[in-house]
Backbone bond lengths (Angstrom), bond angles and torsions (degrees), N, CA, C in turn:
res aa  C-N    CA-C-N  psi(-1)  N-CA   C-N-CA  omega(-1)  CA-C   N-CA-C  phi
1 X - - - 1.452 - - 1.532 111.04 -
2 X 1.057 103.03 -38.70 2.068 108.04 -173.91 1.583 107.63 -86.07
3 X 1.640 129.85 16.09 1.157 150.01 146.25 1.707 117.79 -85.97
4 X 1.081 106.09 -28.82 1.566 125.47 -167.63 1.942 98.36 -87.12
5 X 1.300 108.85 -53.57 1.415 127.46 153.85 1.422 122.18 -50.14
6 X 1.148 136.09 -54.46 1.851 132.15 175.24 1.209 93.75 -70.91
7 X 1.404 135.22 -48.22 1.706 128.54 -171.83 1.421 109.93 -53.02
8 X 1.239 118.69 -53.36 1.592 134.15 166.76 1.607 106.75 -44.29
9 X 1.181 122.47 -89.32 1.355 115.64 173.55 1.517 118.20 -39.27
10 X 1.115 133.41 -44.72 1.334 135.26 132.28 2.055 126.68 10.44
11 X 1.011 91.70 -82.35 0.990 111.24 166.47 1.541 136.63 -86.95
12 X 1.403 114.05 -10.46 1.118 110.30 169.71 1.557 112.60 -102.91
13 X 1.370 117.67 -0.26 1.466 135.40 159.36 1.404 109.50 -64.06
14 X 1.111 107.32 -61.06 1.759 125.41 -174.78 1.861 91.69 -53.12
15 X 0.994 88.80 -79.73 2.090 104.60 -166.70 2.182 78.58 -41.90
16 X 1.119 159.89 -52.47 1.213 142.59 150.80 1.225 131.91 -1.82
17 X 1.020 96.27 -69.39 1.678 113.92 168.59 1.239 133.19 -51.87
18 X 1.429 100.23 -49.27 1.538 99.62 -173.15 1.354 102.17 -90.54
19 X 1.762 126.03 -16.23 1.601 104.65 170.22 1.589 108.09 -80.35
20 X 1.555 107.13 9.22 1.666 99.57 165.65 1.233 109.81 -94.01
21 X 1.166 131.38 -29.08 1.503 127.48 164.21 1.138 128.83 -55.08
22 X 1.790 110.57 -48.58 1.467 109.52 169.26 1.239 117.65 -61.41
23 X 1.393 133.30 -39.30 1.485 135.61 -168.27 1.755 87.29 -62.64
24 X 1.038 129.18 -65.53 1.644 143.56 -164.91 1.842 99.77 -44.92
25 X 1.456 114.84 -27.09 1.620 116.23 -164.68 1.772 88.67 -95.38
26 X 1.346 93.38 -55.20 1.755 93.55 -167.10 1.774 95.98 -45.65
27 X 1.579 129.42 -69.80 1.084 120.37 -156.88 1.673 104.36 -59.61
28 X 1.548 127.83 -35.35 0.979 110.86 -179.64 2.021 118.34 -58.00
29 X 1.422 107.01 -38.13 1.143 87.77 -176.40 1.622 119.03 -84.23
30 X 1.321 112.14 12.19 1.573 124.41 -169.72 1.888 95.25 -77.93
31 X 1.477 104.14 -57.15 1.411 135.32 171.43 1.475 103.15 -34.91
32 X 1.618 113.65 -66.37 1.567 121.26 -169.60 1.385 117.54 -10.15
33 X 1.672 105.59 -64.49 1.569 121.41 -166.49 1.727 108.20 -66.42
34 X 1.674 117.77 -42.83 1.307 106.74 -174.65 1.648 102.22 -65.35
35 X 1.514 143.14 -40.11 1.031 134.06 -164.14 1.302 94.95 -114.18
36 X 1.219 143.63 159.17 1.591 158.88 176.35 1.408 94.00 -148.55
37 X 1.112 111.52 146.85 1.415 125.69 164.85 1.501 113.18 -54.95
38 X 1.292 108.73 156.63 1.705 119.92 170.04 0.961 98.75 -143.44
39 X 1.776 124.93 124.04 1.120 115.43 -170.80 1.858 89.14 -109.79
40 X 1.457 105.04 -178.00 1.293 127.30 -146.45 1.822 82.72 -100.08
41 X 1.923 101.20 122.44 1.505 99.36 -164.95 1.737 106.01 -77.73
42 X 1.286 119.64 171.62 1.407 111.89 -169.02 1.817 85.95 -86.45
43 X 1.270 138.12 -29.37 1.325 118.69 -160.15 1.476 113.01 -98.95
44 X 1.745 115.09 23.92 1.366 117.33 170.85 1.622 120.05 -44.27
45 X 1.093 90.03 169.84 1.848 87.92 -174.42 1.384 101.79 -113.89
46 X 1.545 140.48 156.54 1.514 144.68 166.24 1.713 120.13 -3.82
47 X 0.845 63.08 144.49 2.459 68.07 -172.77 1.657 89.25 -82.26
48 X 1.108 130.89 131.98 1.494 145.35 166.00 1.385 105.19 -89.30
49 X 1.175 124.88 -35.45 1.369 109.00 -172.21 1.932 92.94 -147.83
50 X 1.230 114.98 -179.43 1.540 129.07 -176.04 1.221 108.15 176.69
51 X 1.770 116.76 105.18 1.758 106.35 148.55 1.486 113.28 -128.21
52 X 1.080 91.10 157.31 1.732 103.48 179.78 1.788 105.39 -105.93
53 X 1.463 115.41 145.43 1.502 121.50 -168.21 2.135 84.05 173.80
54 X 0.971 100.25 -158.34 1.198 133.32 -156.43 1.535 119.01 -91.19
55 X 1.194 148.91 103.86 1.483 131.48 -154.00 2.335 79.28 -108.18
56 X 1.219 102.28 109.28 1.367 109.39 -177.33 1.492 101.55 -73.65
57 X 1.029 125.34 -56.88 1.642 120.19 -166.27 1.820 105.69 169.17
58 X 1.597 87.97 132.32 1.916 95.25 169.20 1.331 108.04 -87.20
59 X 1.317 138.46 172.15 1.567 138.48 -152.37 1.918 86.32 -179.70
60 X 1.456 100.64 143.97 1.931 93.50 160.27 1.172 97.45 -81.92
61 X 1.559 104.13 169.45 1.610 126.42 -162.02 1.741 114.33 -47.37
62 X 1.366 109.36 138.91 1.453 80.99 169.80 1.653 130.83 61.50
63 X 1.131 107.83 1.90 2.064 128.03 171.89 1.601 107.75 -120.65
64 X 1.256 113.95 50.70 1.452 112.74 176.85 1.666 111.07 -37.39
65 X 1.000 129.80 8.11 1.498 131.89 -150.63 1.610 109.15 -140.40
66 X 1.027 105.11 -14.55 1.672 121.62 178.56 1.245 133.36 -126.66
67 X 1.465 99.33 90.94 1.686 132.00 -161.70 1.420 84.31 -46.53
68 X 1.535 105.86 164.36 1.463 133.77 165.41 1.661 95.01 -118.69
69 X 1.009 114.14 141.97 1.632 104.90 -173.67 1.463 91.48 -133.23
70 X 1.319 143.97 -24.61 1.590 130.81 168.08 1.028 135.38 -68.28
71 X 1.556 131.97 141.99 1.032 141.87 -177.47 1.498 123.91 66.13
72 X 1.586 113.30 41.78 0.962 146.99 162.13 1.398 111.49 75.11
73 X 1.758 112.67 31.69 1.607 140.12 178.99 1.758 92.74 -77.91
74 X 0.842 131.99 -15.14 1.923 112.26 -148.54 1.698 106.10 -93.35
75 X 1.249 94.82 -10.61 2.190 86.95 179.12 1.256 113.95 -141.32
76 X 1.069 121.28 156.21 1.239 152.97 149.31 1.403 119.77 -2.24
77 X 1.156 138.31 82.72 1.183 101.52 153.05 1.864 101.67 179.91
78 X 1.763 105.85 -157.75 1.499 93.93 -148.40 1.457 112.48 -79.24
79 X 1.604 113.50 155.85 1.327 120.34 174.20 1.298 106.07 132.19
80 X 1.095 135.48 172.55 1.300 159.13 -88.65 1.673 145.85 169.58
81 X 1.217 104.34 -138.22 1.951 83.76 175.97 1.680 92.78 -159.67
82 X 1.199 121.23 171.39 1.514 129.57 159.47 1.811 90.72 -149.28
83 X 1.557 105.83 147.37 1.058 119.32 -176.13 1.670 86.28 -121.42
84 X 1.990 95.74 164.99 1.495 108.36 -167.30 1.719 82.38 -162.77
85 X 1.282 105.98 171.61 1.366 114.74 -151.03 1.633 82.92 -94.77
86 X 1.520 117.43 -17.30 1.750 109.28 -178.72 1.545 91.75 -107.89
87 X 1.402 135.96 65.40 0.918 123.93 -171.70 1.532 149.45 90.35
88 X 1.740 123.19 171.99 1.264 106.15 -166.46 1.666 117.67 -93.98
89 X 1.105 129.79 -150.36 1.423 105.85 170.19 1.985 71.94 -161.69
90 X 1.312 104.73 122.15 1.494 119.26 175.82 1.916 112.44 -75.38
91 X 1.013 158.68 118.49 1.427 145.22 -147.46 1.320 89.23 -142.17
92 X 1.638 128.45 116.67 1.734 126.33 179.70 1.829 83.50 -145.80
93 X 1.442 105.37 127.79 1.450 98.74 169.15 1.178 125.42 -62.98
94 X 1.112 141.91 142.04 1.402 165.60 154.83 1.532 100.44 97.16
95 X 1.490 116.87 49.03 1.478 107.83 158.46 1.545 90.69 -153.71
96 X 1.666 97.17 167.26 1.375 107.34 -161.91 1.975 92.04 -73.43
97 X 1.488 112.80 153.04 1.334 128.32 -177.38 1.836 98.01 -48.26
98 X 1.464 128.52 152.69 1.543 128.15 171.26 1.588 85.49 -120.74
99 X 1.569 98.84 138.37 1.512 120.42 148.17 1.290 125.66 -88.80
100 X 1.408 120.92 139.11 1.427 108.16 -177.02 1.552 100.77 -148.96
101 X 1.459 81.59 99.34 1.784 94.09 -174.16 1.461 118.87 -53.25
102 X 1.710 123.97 164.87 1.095 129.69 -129.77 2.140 85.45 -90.28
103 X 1.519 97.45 -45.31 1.511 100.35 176.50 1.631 119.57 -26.04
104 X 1.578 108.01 -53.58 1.506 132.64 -161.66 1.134 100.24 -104.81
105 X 1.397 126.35 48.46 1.909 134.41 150.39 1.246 94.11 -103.28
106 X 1.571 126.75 127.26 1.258 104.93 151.00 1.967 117.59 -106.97
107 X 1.580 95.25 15.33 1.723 86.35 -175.17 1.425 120.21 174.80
108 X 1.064 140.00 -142.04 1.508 157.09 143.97 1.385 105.01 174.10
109 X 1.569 106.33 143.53 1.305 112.40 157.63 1.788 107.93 -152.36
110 X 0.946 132.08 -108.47 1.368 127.97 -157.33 1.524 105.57 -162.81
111 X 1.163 116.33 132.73 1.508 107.45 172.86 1.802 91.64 -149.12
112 X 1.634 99.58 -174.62 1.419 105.60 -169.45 1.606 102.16 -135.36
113 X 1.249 134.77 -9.92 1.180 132.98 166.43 1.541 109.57 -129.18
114 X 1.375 104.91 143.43 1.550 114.92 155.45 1.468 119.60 -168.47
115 X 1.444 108.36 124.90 1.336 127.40 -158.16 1.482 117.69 42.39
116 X 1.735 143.51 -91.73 0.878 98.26 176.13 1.802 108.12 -135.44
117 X 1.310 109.27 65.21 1.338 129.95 -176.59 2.046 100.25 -148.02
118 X 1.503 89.56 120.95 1.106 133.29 -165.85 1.383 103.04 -115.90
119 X 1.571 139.64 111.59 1.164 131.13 165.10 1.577 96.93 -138.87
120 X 1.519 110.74 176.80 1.079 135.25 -178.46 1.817 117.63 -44.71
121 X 1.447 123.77 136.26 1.459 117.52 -176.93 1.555 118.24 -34.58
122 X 1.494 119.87 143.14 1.239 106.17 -164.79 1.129 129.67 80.97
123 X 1.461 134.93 -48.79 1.640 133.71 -162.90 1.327 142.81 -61.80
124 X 1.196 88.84 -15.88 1.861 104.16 167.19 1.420 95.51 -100.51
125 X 1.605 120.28 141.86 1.196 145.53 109.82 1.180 141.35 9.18
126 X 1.317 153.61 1.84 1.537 143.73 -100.17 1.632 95.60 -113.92
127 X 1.635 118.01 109.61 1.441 122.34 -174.59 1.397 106.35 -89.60
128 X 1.286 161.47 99.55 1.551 167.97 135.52 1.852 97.94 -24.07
129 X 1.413 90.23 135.90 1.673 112.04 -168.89 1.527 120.82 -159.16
130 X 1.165 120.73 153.24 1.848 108.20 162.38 1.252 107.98 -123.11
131 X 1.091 127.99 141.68 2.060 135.32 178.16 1.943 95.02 -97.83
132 X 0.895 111.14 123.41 1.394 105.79 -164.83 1.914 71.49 -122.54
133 X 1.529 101.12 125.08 1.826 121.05 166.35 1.380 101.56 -146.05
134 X 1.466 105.79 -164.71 1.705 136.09 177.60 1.486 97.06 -25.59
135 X 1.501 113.33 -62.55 1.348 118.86 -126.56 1.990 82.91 -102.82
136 X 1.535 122.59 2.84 1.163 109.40 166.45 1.853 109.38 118.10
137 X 1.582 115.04 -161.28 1.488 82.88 162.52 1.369 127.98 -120.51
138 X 1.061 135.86 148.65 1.324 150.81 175.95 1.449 126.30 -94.83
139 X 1.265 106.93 97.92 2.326 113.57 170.66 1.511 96.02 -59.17
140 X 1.364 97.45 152.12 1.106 124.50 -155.60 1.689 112.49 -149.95
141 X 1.238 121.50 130.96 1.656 112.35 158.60 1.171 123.22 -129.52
142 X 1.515 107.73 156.68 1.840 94.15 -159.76 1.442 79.73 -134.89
143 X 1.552 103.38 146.20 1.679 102.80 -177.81 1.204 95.64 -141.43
144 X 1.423 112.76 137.51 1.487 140.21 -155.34 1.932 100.39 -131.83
145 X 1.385 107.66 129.07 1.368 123.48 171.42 1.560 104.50 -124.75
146 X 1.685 96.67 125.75 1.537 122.40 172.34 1.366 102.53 -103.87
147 X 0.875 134.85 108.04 1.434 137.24 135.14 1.353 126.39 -22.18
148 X 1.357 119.97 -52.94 1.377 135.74 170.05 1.087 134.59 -54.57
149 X 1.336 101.16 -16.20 1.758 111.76 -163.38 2.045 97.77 110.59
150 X 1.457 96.30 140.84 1.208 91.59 177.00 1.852 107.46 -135.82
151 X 1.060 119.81 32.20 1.467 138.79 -169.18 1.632 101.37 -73.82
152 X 1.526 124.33 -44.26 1.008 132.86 -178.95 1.872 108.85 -80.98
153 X 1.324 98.38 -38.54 1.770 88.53 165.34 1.534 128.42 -90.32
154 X 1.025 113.37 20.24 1.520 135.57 152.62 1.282 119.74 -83.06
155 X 1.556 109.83 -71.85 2.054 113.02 162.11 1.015 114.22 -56.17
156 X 1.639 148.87 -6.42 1.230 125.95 131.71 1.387 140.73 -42.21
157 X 1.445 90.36 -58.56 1.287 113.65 -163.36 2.390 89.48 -71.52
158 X 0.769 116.80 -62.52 1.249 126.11 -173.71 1.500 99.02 -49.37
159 X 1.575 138.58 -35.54 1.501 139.62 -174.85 1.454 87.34 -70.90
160 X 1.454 123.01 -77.16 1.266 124.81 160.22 1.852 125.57 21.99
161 X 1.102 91.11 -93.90 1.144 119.19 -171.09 1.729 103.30 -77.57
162 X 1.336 119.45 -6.71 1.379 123.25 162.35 2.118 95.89 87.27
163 X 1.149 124.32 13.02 1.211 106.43 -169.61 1.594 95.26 -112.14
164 X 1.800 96.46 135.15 1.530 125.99 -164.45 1.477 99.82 -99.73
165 X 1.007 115.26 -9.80 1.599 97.67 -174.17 1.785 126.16 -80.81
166 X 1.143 114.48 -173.00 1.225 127.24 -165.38 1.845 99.15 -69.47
167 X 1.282 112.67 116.76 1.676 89.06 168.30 1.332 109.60 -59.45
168 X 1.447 112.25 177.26 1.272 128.72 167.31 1.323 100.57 -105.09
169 X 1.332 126.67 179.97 1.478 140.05 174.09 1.611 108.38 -113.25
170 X 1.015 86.60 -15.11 2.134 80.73 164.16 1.797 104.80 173.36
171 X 1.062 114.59 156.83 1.540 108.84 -163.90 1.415 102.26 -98.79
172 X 1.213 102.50 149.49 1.611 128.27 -154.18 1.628 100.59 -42.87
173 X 1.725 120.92 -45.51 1.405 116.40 -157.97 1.594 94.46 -90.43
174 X 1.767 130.61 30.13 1.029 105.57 -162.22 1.847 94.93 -140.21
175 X 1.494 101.49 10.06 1.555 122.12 158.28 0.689 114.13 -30.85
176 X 1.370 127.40 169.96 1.571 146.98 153.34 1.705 119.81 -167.20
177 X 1.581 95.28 115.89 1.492 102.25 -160.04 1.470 75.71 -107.58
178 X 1.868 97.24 137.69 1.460 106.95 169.36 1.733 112.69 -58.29
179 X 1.528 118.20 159.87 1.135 125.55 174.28 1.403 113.90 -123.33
180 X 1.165 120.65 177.30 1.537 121.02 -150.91 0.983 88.99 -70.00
181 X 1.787 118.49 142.51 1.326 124.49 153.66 2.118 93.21 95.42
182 X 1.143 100.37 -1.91 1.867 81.20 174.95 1.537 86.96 -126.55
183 X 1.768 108.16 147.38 1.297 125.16 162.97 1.337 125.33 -54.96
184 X 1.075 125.19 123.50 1.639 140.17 153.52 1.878 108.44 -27.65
């Protein structure tokens, strides 16, 4: 009987999986049309700036919580950005480089959560964008973790984009006022 039982769990683990895979394919190809790839044009001009750190996760605008999973947006992992006077150039290992022309920046500022990485006020990166496809265009945020310090890939990105002002240290909806019973 306790063979009859692991086989069962067995299999209803497995049959798990693969409706996590399918759910993971369907949304990716649901995704496809709002984002399409942009690949990196051959007649770009000089990289102005380049850092490498962590590409944490894309989310639509303002949905810190709602992965983008197409076009090789959906995980974790290493890389970075290079900026160019026509734009950014998105860098995540094992997918082809994204261009993201200078029109379709809409920003950077700083945040401290997205999806499911939580760091200290400020510590993410958070680049503002639109994926303009099929389905039209789509805001976008892409949040980038430096290890190193990321002060200098902010004043890029902020020269960039032509904005003079004061950074902030993390954007307003991305606060956190202690609550009763937690330390200051």
């Amino acid at each position: 009987m306790r063979f009859v039982w692991a086989g069962l769990f067995l299999v209803l683990t497995i049959a798990l999986f693969v409706a996590l895979a399918r759910t993971w394919r369907a949304r990716t190809r649901r995704q496809a049309a709002l984002v399409p790839p942009m690949p990196v044009p051959t007649t770009i001009g000089p990289v102005l700036s380049a850092f490498d750190g962590f590409v944490v996760a894309t989310t639509f605008a303002d949905a810190p919580l709602e992965r983008v999973s197409a076009g090789g947006l959906g995980f974790r992992a290493r890389g970075g950005f290079r900026t160019h006077r026509e734009g950014v150039v998105l860098v995540i290992a094992g997918v082809a480089d994204r261009f993201i022309p200078m029109p379709y920046l809409r920003g950077a500022d700083r945040a401290n959560v997205a999806i499911d990485r939580v760091v200290e006020p400020g510590g993410l990166v958070r680049l503002r964008w639109t994926a303009t496809g099929a389905a039209g265009a789509t805001d976008l945020d892409t949040y980038f973790r430096f290890p190193q310090g990321d002060a200098a890939a902010m004043a890029a990105l902020r020269e960039l984009l032509g904005d003079t002002d004061a950074e902030p240290t993390t954007s307003p909806d991305r606060q956190h006022t202690p609550g009763e019973g937690e330390q200051q």
